[in-house]
TILO-354224 format. One record per residue (C-alpha): residue number from 1; x, z, y. Coordinates in steps of 0.5 Angstrom, whole numbers, plus 500, padded with zeros to 3 digits. Layout:
BEGIN
<rec i="NUM" u="X" w="Z" v="Y"/>
...
END
This chain:
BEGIN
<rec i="1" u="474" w="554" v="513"/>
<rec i="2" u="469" w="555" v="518"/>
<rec i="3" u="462" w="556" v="520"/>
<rec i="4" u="462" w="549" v="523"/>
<rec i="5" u="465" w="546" v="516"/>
<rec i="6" u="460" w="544" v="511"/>
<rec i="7" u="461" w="548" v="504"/>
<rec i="8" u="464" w="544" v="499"/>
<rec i="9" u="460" w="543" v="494"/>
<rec i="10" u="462" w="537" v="490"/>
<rec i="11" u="454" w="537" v="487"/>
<rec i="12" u="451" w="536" v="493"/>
<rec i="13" u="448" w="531" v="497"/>
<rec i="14" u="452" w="528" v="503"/>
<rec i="15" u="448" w="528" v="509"/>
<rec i="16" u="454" w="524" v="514"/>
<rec i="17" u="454" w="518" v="514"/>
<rec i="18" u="457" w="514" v="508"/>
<rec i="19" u="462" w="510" v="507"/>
<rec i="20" u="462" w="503" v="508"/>
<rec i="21" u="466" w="500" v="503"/>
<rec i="22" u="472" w="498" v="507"/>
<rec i="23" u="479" w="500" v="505"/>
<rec i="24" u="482" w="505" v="510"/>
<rec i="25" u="486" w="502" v="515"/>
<rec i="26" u="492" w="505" v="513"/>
<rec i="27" u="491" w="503" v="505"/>
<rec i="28" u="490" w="496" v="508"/>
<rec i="29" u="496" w="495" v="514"/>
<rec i="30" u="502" w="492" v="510"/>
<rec i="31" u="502" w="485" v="510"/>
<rec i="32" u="500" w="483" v="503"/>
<rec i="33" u="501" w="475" v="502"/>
<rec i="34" u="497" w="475" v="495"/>
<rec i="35" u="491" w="480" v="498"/>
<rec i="36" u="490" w="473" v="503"/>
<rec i="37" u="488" w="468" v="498"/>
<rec i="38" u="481" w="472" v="497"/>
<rec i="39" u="479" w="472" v="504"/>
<rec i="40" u="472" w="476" v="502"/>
<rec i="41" u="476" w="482" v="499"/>
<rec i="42" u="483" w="482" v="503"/>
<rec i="43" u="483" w="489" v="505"/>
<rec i="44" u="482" w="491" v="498"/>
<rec i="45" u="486" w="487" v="495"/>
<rec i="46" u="491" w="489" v="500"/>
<rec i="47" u="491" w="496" v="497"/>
<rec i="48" u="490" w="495" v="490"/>
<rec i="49" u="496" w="491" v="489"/>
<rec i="50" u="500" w="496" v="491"/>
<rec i="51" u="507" w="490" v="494"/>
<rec i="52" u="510" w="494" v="500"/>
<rec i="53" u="515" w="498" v="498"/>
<rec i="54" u="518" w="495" v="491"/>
<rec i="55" u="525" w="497" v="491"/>
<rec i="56" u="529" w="492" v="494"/>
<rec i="57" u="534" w="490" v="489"/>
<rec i="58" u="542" w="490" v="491"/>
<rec i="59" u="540" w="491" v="498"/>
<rec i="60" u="536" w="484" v="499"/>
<rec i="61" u="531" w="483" v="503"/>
<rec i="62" u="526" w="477" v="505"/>
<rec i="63" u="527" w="474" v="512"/>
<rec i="64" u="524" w="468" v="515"/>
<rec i="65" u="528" w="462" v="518"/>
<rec i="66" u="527" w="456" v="521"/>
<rec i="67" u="519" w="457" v="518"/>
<rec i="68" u="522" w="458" v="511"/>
<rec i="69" u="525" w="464" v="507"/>
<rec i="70" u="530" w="467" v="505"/>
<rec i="71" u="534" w="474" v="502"/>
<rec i="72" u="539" w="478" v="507"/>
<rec i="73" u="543" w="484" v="505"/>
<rec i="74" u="544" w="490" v="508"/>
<rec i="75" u="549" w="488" v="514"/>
<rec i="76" u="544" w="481" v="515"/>
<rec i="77" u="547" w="476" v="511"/>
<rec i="78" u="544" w="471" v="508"/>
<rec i="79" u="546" w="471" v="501"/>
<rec i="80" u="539" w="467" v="499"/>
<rec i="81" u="539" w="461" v="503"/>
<rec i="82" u="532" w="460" v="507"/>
<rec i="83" u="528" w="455" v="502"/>
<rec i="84" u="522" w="459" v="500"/>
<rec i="85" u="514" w="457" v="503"/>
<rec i="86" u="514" w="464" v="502"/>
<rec i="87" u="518" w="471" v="499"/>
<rec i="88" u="516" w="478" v="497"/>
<rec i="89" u="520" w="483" v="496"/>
<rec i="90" u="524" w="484" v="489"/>
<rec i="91" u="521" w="489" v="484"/>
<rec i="92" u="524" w="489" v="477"/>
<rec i="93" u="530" w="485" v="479"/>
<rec i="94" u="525" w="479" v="481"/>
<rec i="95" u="523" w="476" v="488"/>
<rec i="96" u="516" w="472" v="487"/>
<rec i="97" u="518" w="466" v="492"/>
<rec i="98" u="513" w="460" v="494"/>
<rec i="99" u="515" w="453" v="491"/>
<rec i="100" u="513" w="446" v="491"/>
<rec i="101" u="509" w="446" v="485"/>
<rec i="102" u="506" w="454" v="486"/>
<rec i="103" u="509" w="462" v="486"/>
<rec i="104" u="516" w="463" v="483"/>
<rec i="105" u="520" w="468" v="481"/>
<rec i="106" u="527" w="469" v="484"/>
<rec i="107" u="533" w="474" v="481"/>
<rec i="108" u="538" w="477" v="485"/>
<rec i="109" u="542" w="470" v="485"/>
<rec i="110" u="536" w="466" v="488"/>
<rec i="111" u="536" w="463" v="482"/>
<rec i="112" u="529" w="460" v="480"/>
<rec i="113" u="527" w="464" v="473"/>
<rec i="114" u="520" w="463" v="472"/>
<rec i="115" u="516" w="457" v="476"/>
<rec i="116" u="508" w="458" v="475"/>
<rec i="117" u="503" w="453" v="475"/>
<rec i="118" u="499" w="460" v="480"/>
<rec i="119" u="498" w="460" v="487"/>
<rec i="120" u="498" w="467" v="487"/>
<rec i="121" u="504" w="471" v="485"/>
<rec i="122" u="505" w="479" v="486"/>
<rec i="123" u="511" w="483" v="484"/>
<rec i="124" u="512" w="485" v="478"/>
<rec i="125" u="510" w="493" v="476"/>
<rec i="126" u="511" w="496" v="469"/>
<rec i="127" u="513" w="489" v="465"/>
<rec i="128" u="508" w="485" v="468"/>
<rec i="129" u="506" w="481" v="475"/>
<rec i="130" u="500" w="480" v="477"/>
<rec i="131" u="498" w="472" v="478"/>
<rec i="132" u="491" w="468" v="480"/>
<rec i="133" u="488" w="462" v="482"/>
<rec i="134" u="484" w="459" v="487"/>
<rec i="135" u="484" w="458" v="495"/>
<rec i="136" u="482" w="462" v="501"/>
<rec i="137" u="474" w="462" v="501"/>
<rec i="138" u="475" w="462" v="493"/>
<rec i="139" u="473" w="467" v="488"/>
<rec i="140" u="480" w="468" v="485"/>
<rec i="141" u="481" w="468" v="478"/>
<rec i="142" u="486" w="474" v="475"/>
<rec i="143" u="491" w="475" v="471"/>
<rec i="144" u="499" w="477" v="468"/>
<rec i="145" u="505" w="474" v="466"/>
<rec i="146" u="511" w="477" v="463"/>
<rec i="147" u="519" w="477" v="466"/>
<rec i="148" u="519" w="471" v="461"/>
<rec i="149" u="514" w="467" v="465"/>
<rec i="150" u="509" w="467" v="459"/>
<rec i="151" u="502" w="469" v="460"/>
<rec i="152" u="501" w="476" v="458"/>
<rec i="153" u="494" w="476" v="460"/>
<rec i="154" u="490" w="470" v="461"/>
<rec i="155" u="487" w="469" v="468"/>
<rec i="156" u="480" w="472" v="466"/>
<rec i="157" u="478" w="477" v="472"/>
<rec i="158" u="474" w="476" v="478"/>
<rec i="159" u="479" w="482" v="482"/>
<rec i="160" u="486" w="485" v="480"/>
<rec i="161" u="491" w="490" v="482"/>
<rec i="162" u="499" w="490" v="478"/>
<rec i="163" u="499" w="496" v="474"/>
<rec i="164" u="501" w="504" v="475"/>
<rec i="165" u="502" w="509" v="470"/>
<rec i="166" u="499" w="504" v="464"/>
<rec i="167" u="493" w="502" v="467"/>
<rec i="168" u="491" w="497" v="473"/>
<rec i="169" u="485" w="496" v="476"/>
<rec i="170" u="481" w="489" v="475"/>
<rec i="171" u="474" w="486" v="476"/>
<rec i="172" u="470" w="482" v="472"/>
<rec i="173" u="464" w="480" v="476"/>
<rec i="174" u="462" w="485" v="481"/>
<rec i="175" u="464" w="491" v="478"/>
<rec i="176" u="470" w="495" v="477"/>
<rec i="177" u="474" w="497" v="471"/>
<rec i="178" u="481" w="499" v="468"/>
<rec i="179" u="485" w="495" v="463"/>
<rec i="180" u="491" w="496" v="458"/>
<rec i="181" u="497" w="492" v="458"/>
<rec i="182" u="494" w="488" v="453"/>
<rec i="183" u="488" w="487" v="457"/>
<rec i="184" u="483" w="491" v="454"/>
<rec i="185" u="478" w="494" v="457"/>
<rec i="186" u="480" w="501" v="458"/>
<rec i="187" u="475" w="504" v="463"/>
<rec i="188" u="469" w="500" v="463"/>
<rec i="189" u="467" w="496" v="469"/>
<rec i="190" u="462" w="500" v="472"/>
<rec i="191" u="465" w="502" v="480"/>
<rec i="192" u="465" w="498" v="486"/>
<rec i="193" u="472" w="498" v="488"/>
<rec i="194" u="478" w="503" v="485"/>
<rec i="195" u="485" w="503" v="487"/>
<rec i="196" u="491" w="505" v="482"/>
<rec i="197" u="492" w="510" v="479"/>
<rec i="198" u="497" w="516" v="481"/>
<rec i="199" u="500" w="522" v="478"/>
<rec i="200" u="494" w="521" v="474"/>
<rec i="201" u="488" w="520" v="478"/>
<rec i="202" u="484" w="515" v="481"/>
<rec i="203" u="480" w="514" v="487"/>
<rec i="204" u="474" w="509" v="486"/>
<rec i="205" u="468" w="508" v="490"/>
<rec i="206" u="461" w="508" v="487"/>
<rec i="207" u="454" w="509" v="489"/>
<rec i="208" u="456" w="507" v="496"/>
<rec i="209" u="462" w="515" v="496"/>
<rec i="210" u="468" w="515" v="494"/>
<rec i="211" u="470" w="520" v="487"/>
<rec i="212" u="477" w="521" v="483"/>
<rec i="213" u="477" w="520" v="475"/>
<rec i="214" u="482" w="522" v="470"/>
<rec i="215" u="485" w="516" v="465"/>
<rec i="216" u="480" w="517" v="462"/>
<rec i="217" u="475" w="516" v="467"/>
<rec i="218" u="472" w="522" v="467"/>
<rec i="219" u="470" w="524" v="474"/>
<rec i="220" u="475" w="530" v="477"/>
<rec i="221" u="470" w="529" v="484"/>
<rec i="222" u="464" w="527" v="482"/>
<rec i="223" u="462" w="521" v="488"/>
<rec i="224" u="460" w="525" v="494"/>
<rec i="225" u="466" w="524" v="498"/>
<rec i="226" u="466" w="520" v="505"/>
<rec i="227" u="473" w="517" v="504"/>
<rec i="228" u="479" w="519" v="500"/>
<rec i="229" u="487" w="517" v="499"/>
<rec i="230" u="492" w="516" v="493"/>
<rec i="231" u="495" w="523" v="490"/>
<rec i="232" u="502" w="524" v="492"/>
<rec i="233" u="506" w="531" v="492"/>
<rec i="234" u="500" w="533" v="488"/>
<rec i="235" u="495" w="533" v="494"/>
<rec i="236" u="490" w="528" v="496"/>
<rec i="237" u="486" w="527" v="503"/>
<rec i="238" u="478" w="527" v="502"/>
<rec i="239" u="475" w="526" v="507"/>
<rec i="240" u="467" w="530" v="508"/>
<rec i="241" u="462" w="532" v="513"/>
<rec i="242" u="466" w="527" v="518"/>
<rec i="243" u="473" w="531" v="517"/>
<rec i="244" u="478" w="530" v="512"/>
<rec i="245" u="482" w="537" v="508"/>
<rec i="246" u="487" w="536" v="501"/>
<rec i="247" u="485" w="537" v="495"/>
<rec i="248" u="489" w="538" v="489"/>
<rec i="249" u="489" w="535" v="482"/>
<rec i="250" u="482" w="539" v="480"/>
<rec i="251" u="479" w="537" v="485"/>
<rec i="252" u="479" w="544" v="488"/>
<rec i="253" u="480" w="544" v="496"/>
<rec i="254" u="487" w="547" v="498"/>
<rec i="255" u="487" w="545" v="505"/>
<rec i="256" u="480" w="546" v="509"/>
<rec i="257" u="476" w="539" v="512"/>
<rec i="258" u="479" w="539" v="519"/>
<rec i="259" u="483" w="533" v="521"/>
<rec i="260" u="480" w="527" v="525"/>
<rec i="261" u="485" w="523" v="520"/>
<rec i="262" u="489" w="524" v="515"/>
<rec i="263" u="494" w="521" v="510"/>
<rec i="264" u="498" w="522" v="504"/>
<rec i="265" u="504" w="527" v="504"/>
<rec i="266" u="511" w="524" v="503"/>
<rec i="267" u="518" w="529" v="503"/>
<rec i="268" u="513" w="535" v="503"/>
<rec i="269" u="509" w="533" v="510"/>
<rec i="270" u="503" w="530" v="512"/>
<rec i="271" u="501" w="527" v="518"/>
<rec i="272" u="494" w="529" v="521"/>
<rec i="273" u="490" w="527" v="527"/>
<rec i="274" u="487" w="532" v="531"/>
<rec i="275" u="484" w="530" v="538"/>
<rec i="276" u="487" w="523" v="538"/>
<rec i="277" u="494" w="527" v="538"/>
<rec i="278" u="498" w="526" v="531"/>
<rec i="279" u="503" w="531" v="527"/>
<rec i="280" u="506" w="534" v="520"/>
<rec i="281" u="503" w="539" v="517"/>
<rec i="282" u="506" w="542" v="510"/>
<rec i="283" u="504" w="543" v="504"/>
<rec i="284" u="500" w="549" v="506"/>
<rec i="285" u="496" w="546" v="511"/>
<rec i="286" u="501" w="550" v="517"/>
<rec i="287" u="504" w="545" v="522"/>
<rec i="288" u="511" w="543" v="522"/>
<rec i="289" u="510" w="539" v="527"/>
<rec i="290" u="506" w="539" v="533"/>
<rec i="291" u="501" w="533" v="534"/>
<rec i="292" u="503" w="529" v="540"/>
<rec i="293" u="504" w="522" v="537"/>
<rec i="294" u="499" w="517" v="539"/>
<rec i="295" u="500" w="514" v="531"/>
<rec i="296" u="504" w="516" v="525"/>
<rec i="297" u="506" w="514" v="518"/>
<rec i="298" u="510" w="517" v="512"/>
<rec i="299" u="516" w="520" v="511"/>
<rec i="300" u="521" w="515" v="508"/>
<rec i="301" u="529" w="516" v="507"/>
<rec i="302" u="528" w="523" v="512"/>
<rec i="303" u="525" w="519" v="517"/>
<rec i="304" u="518" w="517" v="519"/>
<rec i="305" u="515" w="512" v="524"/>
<rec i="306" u="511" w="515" v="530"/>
<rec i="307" u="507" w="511" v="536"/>
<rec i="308" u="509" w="514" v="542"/>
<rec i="309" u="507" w="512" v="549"/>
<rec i="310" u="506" w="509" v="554"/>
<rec i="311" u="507" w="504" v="553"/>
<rec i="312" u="505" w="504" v="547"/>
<rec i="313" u="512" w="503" v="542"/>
<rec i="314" u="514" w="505" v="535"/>
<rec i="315" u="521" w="509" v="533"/>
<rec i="316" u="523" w="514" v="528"/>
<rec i="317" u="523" w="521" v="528"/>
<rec i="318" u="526" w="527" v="522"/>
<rec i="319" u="522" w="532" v="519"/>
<rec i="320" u="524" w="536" v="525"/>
<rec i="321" u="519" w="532" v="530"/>
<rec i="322" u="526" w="529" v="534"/>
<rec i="323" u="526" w="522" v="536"/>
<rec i="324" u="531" w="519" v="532"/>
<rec i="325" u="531" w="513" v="534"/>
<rec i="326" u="527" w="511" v="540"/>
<rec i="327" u="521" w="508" v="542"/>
<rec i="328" u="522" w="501" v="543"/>
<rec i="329" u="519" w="496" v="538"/>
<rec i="330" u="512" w="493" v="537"/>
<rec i="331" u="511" w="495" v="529"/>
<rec i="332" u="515" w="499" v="525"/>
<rec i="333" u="515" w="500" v="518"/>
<rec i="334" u="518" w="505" v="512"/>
<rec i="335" u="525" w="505" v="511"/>
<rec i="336" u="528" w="503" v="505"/>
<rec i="337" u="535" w="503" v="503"/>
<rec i="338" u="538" w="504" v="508"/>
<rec i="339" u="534" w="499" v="513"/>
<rec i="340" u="526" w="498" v="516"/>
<rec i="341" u="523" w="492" v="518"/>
<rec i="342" u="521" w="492" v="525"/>
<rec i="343" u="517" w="488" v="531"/>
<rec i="344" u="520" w="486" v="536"/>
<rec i="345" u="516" w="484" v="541"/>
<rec i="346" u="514" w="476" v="542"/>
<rec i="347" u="512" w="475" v="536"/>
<rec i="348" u="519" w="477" v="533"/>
<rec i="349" u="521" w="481" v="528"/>
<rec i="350" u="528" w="485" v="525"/>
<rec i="351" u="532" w="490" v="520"/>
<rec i="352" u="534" w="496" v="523"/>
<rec i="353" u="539" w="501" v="520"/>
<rec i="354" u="538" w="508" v="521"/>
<rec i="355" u="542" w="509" v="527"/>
<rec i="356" u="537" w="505" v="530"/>
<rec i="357" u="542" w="499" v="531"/>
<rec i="358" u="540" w="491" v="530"/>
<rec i="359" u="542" w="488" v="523"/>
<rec i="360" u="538" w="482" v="523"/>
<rec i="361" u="533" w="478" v="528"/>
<rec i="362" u="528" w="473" v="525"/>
<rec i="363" u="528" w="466" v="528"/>
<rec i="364" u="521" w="465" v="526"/>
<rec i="365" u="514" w="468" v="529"/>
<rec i="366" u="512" w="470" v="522"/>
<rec i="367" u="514" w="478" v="519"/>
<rec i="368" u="517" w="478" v="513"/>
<rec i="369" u="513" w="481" v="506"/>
<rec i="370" u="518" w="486" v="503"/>
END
């Protein structure tokens, strides 16, 4: 650490600025469809439900035509007919679709398995799917359903996240808390905002700072922090003092509070902002690639996508830092069995293989909800 970082001590006072409550833009940026519907808390509705990234079952993904949606595989077909108002993507062998009458639930076959009475449908995590009511500008009411459709929670939360590792994040009223699968209360509600649960920990904002508690809510740091992300590789970016370090499990500070940004590791690196400048450190704080990167995102399947510019372009590099796949489109999402979402350009967007080849085009200005 050096003479110009605060020392960190857990109790005591900050005295930079504090956090506003909104989510960091990198928690917030997938497309999340549920998230909408509660315009008031959108940005954190959309990292709490956790949908980018589910498992893609047999290879499909959502794809948007003519203004409805369908599933293609892995070499573009269109295997499920584009007949949905909405899709996301597939997470224990069912896709939540938009229907006529309300959310929906889709097997591998396009089959409609489970049809709701909801509005609002999330994919399903450890058993469960996270379901609720209202319309944009409403308080929206929150609940769960099981595989079989049947209610599993009753609708009866202000706010809610899909479960990880046994708990789920839910609100009644203004405040936050942790349930079981049996909807009991856990963790009581007593935070402003917390986020799921991983490898044991969760980041929750309290008293206008952000802290981690165990599954017992036991605090690991106490509520003192300027910002924070999600364990991942048993590390976790903190952010104090207007600069953001890592943390392990016990909260001890094992890379110092030096970068500008920071984001979670994945594949054994991270990416750090440094003087507007992104790179990779590893787990030991080292560079593994220098910061040269005008944004950059997480490791998935060997590869991570990076903004390069100008103009101001995405495409994917290794873990060497080599530019596997040039800088040619407008967004550029994780990998994910082989395939990427990515923007085209014009409203536009596509899957891409590894190779960076074109497997499918979109015919509508919309982006797909893997």
């Amino acid at each position: 650490m050096t003479a110009n970082q605060p020392a960190l001590d857990w109790n005591a006072p900050l005295d930079a600025d504090r956090a506003d409550g909104a989510p960091r833009p990198w928690r917030a940026r997938r497309r999340i469809r549920v998230a909408i519907a509660c315009i008031v808390v959108a940005l954190v509705a959309a990292a709490a439900l956790g949908l980018w990234g589910a498992t893609h079952t047999r290879g499909l993904y959502p794809a948007p035509v003519g203004g409805r949606y369908g599933y293609v595989d892995r070499h573009g077909r269109m295997v499920i007919p584009a007949r949905f108002s909405d899709a996301l993507g597939f997470s224990q062998g069912l896709a939540e679709v938009g229907l006529e009458e309300g959310a929906g639930f889709v097997d591998p076959r396009g089959t409609v398995v489970i049809r709701t009475h909801y509005t609002l449908a999330g994919g399903f995590s450890e058993g469960l799917a996270l379901v609720g009511t209202g319309a944009p500008g409403d308080s929206c009411g929150y609940g769960f359903i099981d595989a079989r459709g049947a209610v599993a929670i009753p609708v009866q939360f202000r706010w809610a996240s899909s479960f990880s590792e046994g708990l789920a994040a839910a609100a009644a009223k203004a405040q936050w808390g942790y349930i079981d699968t049996s909807g009991a209360w856990v963790i009581q509600p007593q935070f402003q905002w917390a986020d799921s649960f991983s490898e044991g920990r969760a980041l929750v904002w309290k008293t206008d700072l952000y802290g981690f508690i165990d599954e017992t809510g036991r605090w690991i740091v106490p509520p003192e922090l300027d910002d924070g992300g999600r364990f991942a590789e048993e590390r976790a970016p903190v952010k104090l003092g207007g600069k953001w370090g890592y943390i392990d499990p016990n909260g001890g500070l094992q890379i110092p509070l030096q970068y500008d940004d920071a984001r979670p590791f994945s594949g054994g690196l991270a990416a750090v902002e440094v003087g507007g400048a992104w790179g990779f450190i590893d787990i030991s704080g080292a560079w593994v690639i220098e910061p040269r990167f005008e944004r950059a995102f997480d490791f998935s399947e060997g590869l991570a996508a990076v903004q390069v510019g100008p103009p101001a372009l995405f495409g994917y590099i290794d873990a060497k830092g080599t530019l596997v796949v040039d800088a040619r489109f407008t967004d550029a999402e994780a990998f994910d069995r082989g395939l990427a979402l990515v923007g085209l350009g014009g409203g536009d967007w596509g899957y891409i293989d590894k190779a960076g080849r074109l497997v499918w085009e979109s015919t509508a200005k919309a982006a797909p909800q893997p």
